[in-house]
PATOR-807285 format. One record per residue: residue in three letters; residue number from 1; x, y, z of N, C-alpha, C in turn. Coordinates in steps of 0.05 Angstrom, whole numbers, plus 5000, padded with zeros to 4 digits. Example, Ala and Ser with C-alpha at 12.3 -4.5 7.8 and 13.67 -1.06 7.14 Angstrom:
BEGIN
    r    k   n_X   n_Y   n_Z  ca_X  ca_Y  ca_Z   c_X   c_Y   c_Z
  ALA    1  5264  4886  5156  5246  4910  5156  5264  4934  5156
  SER    2  5257  4955  5142  5273  4979  5143  5258  5001  5157
***
This chain:
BEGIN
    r    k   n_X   n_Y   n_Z  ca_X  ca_Y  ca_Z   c_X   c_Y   c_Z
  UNK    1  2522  1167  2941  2515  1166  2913  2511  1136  2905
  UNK    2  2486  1126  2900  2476  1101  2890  2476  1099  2860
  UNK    3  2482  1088  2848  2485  1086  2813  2468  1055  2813
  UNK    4  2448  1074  2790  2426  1049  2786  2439  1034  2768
  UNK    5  2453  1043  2736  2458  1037  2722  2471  1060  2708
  UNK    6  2498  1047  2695  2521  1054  2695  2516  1055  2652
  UNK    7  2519  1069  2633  2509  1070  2608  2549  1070  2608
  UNK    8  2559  1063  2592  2580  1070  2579  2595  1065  2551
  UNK    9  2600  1086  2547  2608  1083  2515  2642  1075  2510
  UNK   10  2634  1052  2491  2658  1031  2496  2681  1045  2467
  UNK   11  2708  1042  2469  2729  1044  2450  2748  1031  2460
  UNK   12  2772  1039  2445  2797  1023  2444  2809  1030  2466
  UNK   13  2812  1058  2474  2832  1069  2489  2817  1088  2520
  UNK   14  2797  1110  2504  2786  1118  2522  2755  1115  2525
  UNK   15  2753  1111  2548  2708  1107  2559  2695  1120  2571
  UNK   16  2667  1129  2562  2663  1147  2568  2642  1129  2581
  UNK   17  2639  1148  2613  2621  1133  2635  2596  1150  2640
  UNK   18  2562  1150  2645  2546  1154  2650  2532  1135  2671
  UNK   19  2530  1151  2693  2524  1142  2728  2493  1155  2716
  UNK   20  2467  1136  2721  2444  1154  2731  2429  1143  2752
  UNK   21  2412  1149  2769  2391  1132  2793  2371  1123  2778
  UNK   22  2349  1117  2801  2324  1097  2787  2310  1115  2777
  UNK   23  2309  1137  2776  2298  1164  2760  2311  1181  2735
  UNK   24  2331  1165  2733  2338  1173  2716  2363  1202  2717
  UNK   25  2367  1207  2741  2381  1222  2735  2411  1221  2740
  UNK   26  2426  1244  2726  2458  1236  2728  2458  1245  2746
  UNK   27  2483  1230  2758  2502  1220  2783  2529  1225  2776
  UNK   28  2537  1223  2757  2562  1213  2749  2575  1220  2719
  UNK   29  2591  1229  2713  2606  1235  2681  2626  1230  2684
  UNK   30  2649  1219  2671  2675  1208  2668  2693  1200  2643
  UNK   31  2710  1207  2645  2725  1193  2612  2746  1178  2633
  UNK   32  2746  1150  2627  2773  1133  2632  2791  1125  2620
  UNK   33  2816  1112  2621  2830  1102  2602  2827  1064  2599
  UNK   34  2848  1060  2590  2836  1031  2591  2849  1011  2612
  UNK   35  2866  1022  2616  2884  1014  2647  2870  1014  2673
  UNK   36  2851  1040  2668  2838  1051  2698  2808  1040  2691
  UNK   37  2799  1027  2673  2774  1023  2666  2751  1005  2684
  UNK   38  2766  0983  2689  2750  0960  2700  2750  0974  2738
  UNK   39  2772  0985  2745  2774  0994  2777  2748  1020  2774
  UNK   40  2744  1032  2755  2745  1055  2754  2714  1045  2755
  UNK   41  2700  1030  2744  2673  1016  2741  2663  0999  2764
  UNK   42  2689  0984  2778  2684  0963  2811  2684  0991  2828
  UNK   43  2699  1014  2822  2690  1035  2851  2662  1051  2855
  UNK   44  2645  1043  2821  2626  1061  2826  2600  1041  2827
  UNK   45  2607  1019  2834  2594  0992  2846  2566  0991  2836
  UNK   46  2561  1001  2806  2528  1009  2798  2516  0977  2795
  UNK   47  2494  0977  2792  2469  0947  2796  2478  0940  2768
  UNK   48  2474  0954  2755  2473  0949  2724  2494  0962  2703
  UNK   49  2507  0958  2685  2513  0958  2663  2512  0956  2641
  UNK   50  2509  0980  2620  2504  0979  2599  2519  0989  2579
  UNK   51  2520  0972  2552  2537  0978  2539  2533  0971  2510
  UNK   52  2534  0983  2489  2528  0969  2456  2542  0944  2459
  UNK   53  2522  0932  2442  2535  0901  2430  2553  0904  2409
  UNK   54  2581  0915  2418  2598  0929  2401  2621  0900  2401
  UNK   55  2650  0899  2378  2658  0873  2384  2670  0875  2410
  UNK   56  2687  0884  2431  2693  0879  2453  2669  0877  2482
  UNK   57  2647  0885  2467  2621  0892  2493  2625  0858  2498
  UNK   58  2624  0831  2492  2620  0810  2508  2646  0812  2527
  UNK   59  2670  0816  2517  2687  0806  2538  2688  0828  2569
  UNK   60  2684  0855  2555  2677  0871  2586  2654  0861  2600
  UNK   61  2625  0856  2586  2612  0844  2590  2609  0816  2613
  UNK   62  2634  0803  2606  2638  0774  2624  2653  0786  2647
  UNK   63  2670  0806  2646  2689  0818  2672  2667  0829  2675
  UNK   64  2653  0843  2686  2627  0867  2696  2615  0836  2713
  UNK   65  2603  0817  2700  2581  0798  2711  2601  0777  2731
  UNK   66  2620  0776  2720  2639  0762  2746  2645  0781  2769
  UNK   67  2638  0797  2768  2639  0823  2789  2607  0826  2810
  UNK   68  2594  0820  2790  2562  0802  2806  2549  0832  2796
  UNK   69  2552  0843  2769  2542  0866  2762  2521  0849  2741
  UNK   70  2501  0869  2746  2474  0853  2721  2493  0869  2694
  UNK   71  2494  0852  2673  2500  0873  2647  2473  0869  2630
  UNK   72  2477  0895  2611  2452  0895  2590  2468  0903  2557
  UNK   73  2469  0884  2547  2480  0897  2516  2460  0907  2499
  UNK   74  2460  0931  2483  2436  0934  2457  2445  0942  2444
  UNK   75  2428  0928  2421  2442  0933  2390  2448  0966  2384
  UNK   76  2465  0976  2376  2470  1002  2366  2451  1019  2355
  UNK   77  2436  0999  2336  2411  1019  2328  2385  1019  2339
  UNK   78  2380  1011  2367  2363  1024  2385  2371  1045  2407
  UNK   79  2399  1047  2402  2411  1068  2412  2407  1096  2407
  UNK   80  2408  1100  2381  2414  1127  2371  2388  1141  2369
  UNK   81  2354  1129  2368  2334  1154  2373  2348  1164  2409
  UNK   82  2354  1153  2426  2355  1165  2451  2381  1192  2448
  UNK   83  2405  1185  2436  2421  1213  2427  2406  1241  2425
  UNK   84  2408  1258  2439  2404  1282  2446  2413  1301  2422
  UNK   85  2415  1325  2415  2432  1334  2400  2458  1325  2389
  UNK   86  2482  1336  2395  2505  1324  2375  2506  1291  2383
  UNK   87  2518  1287  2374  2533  1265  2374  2564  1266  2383
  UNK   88  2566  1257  2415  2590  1257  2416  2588  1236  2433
  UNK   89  2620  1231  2458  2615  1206  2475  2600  1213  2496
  UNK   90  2600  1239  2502  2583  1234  2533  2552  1238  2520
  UNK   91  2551  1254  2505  2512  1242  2496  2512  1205  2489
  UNK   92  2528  1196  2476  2526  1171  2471  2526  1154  2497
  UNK   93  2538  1157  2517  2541  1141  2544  2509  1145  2556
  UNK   94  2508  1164  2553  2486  1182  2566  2459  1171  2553
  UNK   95  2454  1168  2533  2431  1148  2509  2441  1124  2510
  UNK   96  2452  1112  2516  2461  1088  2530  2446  1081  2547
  UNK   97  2449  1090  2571  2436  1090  2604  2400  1089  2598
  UNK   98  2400  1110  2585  2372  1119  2582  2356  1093  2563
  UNK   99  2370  1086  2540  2352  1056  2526  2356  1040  2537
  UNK  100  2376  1028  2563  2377  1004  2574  2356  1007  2598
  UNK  101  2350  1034  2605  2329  1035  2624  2295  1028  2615
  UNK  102  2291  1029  2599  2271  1020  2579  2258  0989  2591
  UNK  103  2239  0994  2598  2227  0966  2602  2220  0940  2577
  UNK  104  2211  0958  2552  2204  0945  2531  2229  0934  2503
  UNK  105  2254  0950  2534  2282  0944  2503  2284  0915  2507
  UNK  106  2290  0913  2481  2314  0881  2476  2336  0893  2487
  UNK  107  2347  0862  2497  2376  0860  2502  2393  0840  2491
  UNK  108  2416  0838  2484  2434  0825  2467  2452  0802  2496
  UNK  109  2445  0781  2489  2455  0760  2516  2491  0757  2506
  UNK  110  2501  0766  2540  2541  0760  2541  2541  0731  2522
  UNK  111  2555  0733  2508  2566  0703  2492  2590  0696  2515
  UNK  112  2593  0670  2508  2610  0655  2531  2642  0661  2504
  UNK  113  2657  0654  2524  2684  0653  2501  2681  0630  2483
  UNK  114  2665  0599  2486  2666  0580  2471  2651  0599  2454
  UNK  115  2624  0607  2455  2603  0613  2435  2629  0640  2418
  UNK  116  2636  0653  2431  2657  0670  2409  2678  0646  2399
  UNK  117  2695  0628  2405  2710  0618  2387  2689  0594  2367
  UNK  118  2663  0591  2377  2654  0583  2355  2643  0603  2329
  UNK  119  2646  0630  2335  2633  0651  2316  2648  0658  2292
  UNK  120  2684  0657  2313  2710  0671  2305  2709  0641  2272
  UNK  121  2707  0621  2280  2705  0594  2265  2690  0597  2239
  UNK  122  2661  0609  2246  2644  0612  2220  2652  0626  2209
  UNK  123  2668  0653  2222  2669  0679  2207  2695  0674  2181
  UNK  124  2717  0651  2199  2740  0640  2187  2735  0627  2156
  UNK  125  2716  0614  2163  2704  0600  2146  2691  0606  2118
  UNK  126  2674  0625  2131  2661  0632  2105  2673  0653  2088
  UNK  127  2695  0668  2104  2716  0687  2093  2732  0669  2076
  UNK  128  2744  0650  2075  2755  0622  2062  2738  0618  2033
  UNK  129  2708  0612  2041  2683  0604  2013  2690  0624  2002
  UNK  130  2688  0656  2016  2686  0674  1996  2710  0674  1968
  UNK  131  2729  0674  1981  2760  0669  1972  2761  0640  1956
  UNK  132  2755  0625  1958  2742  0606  1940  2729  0611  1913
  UNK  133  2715  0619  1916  2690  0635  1901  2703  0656  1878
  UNK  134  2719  0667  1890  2731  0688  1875  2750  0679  1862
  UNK  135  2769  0662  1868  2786  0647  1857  2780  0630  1829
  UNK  136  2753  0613  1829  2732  0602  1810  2723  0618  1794
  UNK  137  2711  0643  1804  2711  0652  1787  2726  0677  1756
  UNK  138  2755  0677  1776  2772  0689  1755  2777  0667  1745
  UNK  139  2779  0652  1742  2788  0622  1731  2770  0631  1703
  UNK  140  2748  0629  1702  2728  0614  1690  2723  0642  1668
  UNK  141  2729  0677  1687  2731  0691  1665  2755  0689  1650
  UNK  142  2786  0682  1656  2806  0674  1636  2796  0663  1613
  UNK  143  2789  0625  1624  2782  0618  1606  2752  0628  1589
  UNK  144  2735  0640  1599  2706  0639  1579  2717  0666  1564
  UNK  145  2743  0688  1569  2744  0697  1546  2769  0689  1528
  UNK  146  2771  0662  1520  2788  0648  1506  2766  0628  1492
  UNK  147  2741  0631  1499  2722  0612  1484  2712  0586  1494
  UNK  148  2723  0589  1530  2718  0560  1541  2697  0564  1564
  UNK  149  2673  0552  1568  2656  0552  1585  2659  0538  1604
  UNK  150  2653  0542  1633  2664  0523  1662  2650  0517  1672
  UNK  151  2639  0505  1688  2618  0501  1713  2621  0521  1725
  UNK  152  2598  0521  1749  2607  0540  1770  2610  0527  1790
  UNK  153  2607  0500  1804  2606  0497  1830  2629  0485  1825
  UNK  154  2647  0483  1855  2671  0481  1850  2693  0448  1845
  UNK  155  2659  0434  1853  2674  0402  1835  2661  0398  1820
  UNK  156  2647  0417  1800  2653  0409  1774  2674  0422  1754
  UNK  157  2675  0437  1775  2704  0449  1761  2731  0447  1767
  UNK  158  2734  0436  1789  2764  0421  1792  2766  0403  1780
  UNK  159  2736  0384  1767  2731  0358  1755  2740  0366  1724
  UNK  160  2726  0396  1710  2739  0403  1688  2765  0409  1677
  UNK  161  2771  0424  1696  2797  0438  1689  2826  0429  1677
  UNK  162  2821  0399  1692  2858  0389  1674  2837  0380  1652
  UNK  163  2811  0373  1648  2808  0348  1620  2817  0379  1599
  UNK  164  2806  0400  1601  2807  0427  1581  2831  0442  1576
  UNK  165  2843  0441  1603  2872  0446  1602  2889  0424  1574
  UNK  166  2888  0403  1579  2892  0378  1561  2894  0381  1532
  UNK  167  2865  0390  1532  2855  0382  1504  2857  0417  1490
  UNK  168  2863  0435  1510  2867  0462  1493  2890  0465  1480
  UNK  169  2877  0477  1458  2904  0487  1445  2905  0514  1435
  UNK  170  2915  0534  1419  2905  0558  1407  2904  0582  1429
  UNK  171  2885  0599  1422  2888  0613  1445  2884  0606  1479
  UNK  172  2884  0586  1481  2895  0574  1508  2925  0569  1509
  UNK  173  2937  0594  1512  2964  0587  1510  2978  0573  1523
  UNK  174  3007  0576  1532  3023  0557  1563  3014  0583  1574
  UNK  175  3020  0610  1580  3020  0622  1595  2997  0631  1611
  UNK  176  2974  0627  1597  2942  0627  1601  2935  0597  1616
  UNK  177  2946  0574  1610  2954  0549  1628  2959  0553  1649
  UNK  178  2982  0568  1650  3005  0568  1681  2985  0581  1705
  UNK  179  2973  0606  1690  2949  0625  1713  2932  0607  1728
  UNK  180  2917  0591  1701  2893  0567  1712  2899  0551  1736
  UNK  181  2933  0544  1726  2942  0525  1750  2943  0537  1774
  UNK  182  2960  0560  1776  2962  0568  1789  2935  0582  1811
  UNK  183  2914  0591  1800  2902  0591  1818  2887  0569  1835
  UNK  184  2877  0542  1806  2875  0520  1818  2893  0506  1852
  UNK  185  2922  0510  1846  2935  0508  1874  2930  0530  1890
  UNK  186  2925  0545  1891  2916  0573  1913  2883  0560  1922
  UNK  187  2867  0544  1904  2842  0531  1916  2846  0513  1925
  UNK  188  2856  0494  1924  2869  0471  1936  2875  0477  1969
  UNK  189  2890  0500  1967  2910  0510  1991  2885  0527  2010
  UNK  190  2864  0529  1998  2841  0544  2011  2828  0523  2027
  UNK  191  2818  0507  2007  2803  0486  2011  2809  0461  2041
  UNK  192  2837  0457  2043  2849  0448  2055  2846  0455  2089
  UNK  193  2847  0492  2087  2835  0508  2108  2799  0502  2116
  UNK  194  2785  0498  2105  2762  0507  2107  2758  0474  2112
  UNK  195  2770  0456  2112  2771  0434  2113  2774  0432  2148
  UNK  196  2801  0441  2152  2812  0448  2179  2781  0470  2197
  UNK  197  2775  0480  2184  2756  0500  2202  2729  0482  2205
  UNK  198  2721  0466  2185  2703  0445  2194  2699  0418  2213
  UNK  199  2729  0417  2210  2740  0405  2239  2727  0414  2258
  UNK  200  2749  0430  2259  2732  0448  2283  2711  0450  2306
  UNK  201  2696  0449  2283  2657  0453  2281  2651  0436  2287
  UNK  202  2664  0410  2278  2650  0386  2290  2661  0380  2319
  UNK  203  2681  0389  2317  2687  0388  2349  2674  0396  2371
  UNK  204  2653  0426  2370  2650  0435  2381  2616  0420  2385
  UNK  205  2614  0409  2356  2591  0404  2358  2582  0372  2382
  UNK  206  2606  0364  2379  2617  0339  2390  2604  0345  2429
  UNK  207  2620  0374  2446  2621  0377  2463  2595  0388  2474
  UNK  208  2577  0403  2459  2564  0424  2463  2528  0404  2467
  UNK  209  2516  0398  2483  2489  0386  2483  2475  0399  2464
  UNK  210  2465  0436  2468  2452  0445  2451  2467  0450  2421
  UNK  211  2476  0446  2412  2491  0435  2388  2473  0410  2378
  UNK  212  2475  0386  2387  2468  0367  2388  2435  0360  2391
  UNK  213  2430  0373  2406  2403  0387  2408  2384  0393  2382
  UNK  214  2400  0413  2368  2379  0430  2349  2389  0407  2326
  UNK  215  2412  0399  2327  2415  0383  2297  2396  0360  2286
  UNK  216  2382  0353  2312  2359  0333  2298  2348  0340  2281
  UNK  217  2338  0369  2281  2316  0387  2270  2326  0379  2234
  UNK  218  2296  0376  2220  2297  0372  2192  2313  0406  2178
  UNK  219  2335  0398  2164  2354  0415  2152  2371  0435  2168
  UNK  220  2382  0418  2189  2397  0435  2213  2418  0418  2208
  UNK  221  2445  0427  2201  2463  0401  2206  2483  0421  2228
  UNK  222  2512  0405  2217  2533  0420  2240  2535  0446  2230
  UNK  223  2542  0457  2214  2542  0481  2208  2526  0508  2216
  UNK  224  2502  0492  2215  2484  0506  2218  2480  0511  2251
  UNK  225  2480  0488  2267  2476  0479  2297  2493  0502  2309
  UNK  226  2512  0500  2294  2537  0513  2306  2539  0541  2316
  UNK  227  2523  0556  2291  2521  0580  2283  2502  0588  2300
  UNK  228  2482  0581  2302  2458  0578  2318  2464  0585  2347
  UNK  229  2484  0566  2359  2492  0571  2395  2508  0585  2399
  UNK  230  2524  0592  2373  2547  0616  2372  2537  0645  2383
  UNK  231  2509  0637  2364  2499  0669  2359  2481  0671  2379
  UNK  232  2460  0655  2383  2439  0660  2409  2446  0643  2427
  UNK  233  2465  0624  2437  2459  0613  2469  2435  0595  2471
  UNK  234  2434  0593  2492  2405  0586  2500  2382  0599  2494
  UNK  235  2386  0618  2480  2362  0632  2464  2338  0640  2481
  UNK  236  2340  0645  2510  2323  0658  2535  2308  0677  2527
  UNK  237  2333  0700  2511  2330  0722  2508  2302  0727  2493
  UNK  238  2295  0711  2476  2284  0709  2462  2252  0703  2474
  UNK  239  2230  0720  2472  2200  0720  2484  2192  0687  2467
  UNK  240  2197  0682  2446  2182  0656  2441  2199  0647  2406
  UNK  241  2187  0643  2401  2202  0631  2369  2192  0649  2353
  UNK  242  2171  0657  2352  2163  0685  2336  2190  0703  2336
  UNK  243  2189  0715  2358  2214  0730  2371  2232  0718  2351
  UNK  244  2248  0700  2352  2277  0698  2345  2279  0695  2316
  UNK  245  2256  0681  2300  2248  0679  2269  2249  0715  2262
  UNK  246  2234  0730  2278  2230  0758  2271  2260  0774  2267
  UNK  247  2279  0765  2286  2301  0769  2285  2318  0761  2267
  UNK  248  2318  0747  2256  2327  0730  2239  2322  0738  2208
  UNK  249  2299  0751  2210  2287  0759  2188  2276  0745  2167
  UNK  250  2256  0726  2180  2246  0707  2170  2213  0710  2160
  UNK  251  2210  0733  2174  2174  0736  2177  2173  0759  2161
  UNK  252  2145  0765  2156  2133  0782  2125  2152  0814  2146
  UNK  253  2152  0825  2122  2153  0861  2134  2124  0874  2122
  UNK  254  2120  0886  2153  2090  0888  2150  2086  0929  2146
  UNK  255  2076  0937  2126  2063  0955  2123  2037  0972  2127
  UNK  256  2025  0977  2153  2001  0979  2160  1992  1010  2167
  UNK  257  1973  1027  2152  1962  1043  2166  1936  1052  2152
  UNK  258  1927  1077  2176  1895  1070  2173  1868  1049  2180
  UNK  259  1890  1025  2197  1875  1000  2203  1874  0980  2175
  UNK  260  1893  0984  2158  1903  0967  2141  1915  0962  2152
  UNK  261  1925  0930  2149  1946  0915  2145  1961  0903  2115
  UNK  262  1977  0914  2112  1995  0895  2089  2016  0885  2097
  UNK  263  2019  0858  2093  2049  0838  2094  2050  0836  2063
  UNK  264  2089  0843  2067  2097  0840  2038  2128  0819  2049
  UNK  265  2145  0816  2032  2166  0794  2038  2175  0796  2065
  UNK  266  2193  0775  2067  2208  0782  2092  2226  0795  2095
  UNK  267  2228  0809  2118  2236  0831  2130  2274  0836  2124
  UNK  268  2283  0811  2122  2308  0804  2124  2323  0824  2139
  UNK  269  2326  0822  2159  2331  0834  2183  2344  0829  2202
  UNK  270  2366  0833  2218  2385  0813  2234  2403  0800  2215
  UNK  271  2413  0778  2230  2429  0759  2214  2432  0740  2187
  UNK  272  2446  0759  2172  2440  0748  2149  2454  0715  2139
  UNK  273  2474  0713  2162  2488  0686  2159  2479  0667  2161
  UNK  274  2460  0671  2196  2444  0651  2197  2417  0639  2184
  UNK  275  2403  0663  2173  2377  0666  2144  2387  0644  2132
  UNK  276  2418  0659  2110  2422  0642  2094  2424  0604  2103
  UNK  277  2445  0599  2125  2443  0578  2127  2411  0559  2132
  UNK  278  2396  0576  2147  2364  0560  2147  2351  0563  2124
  UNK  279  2356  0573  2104  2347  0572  2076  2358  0550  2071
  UNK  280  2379  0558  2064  2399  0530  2056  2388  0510  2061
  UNK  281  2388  0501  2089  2384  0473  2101  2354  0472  2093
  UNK  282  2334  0490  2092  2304  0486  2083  2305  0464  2047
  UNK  283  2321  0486  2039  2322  0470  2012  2331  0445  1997
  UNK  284  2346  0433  2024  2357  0420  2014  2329  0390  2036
  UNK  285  2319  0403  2048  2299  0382  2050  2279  0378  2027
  UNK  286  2268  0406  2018  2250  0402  1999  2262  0385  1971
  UNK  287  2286  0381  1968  2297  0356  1950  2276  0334  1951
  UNK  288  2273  0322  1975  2277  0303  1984  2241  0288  1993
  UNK  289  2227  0316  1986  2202  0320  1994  2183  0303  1981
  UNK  290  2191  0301  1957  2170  0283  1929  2162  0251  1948
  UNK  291  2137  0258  1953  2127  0216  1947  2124  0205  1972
  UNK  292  2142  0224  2004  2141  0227  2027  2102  0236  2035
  UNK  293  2103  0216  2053  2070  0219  2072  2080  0236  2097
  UNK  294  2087  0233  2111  2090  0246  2144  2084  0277  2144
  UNK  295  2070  0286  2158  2056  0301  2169  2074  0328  2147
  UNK  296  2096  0332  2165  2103  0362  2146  2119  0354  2112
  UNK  297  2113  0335  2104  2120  0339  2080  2095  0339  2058
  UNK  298  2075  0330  2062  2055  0336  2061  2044  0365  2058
  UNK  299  2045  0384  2077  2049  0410  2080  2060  0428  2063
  UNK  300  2090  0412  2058  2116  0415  2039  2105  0418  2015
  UNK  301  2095  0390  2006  2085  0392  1981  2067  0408  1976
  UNK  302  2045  0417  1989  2019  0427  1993  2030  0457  1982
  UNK  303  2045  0464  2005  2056  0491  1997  2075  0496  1971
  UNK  304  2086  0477  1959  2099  0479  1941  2078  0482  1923
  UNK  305  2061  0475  1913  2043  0477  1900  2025  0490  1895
  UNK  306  2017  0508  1918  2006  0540  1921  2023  0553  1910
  UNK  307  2045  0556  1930  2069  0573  1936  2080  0579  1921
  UNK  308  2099  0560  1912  2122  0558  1892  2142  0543  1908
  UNK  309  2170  0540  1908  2191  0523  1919  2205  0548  1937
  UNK  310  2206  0571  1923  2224  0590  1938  2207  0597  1966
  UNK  311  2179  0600  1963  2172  0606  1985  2175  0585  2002
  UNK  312  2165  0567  1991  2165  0532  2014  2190  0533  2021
  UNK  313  2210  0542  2017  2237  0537  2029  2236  0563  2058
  UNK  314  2228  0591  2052  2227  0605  2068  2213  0601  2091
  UNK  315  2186  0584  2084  2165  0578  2103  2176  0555  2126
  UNK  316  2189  0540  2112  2203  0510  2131  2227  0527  2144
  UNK  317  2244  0542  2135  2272  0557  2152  2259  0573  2166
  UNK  318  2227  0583  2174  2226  0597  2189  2204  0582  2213
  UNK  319  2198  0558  2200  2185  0542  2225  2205  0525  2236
  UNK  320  2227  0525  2233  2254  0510  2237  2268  0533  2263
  UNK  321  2273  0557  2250  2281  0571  2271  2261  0582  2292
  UNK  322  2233  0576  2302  2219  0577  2318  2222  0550  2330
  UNK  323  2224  0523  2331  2229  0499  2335  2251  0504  2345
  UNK  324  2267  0510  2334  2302  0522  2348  2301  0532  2369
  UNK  325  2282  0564  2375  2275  0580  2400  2272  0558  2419
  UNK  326  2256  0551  2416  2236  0523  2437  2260  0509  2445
  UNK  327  2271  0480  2432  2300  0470  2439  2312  0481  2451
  UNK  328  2323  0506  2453  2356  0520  2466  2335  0527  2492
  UNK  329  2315  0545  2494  2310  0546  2523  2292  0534  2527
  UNK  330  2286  0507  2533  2272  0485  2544  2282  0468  2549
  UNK  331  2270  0440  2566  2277  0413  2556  2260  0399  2554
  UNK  332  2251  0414  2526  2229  0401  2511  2246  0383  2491
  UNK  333  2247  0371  2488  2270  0348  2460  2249  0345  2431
  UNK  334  2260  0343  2404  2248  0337  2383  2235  0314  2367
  UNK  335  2213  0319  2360  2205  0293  2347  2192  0303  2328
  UNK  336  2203  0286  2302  2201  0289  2282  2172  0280  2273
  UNK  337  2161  0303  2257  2127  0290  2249  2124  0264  2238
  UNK  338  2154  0248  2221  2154  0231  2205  2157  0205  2233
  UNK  339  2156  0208  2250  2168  0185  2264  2141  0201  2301
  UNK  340  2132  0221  2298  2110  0233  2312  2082  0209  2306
  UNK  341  2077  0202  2331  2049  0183  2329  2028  0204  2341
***
């Protein structure tokens, strides 16, 4: 019995195994436990492995390929048209096998343990902003229903808060005081964290070439760099920069039939962390765009002026993360149009 490729459906405790050949057919059915799992997978010595890009699929993933097994991860929801009737584990193992056999599937590339403790970092992180965020803003409903209006970003409102605290009196009581303070030190005590988690980041950004790599790129800083090698690697996987922008959900979502074509917004599709951050970093070039000659600001402006600003921001975060594709798997290096002869 030869096992082409091994489909298995991953949990906490028990796994469910699907053996098929180069034809596709079963060989093999099994439920293991998690003790017997990894022997139970080296005895049936299959070429390949497949498994959802579920959260434990990278680390079985890295044991399988240190074993000299090819693995294949895919996203969950190219999984489920192959599910057969019900839905249980052995149809799921079993539609497993069958979409990783697929010539035309994507596959989801093993993250290294650095690229997960840089992910575990962002995820730390922006769980922190959120909590920030929320903190600011019960603040600001206390005070705005006592008659006091706040900023929203959060130094202008650590910048407000003792001058109003100060000068209130009336229905700004002590005890409506004490809350303010009090969450004020709970942001402090956040802040301090997210401080520590940016550490971090630059550390990693410190060790990592492709880190260092993409940050030249106009509106890429550490944050962003970071996020970037966390999530794609060397970005192989990826057919070209189209590919990974598409993923990303950067490009129109297209509506076409009858030999129409319609593009309407972007697709926003994939990762919404990293969107946001290449927005981000888009916008905060277009600041900076006014009165500039060099090749893409020019463009910048050009498009701002058709466009509008919101789109020019979408258009630059998504020629940014095609530029990105290129960098991680090449060694092609960057040059900037403004400094490009």
């Amino acid at each position: 019995m030869e096992i082409d490729i091994l489909g298995i459906d991953l949990a906490k405790r028990v796994f469910q195994l699907h053996g098929a050949d180069r034809r596709g057919h079963a060989l093999h059915r099994s439920k293991v436990m998690r003790d017997d799992f990894v022997e139970a997978v080296r005895s049936l010595r299959p070429r390949v492995v497949a498994m959802e890009a579920c959260s434990s699929a990278h680390h079985w993933g890295r044991c399988f390929r240190d074993m000299g097994i090819e693995v294949r991860l895919i996203s969950p929801q190219y999984v489920t048209p192959f599910v057969k009737t019900n839905k249980n584990d052995s149809n799921d193992a079993q539609a497993i096998a069958e979409a990783a056999s697929r010539p035309t599937m994507n596959f989801v590339a093993v993250k290294s343990v650095e690229q997960q403790d840089m992910q575990a970092v962002h995820r730390v992180r922006e769980l922190l902003v959120h909590q920030r965020t929320a903190l600011i803003n019960q603040a600001r409903g206390l005070l705005g229903e006592r008659g006091v209006a706040m900023a929203k970003s959060p130094e202008a409102f650590k910048r407000a808060v003792p001058r109003i605290l100060s000068a209130c009196e009336g229905e700004v009581t002590s005890i409506c005081q004490a809350m303010v303070l009090e969450i004020m030190q709970q942001i402090q005590a956040i802040e301090g964290h997210i401080e520590r988690a940016e550490t971090w980041l630059k550390s990693f950004m410190k060790r990592s070439p492709l880190c260092k790599k993409i940050a030249v790129v106009d509106g890429v800083g550490t944050i962003t760099a970071t996020a970037m090698v966390a999530s794609v690697g060397n970005a192989k996987e990826f057919r070209n920069g189209r590919h990974l922008s598409a993923w990303i959900g950067l490009v129109p979502r297209q509506y076409s039939s009858g030999g129409k074509s319609q593009l309407k917004g972007i697709s926003k599709r994939g990762d919404t962390y990293l969107r946001t951050l290449l927005i981000h970093g888009a916008r905060t070039v277009l600041r900076y765009v006014a009165g500039k000659t060099d090749a893409q600001s020019r463009w910048l402006q050009d498009l701002i002026a058709r466009r509008g600003y919101n789109r020019a921001a979408v258009a630059l975060a998504n020629k940014n993360a095609r530029v990105i594709q290129v960098l991680l798997s090449s060694d092609t290096t960057y040059r900037s149009s403004a400094t490009a002869r």
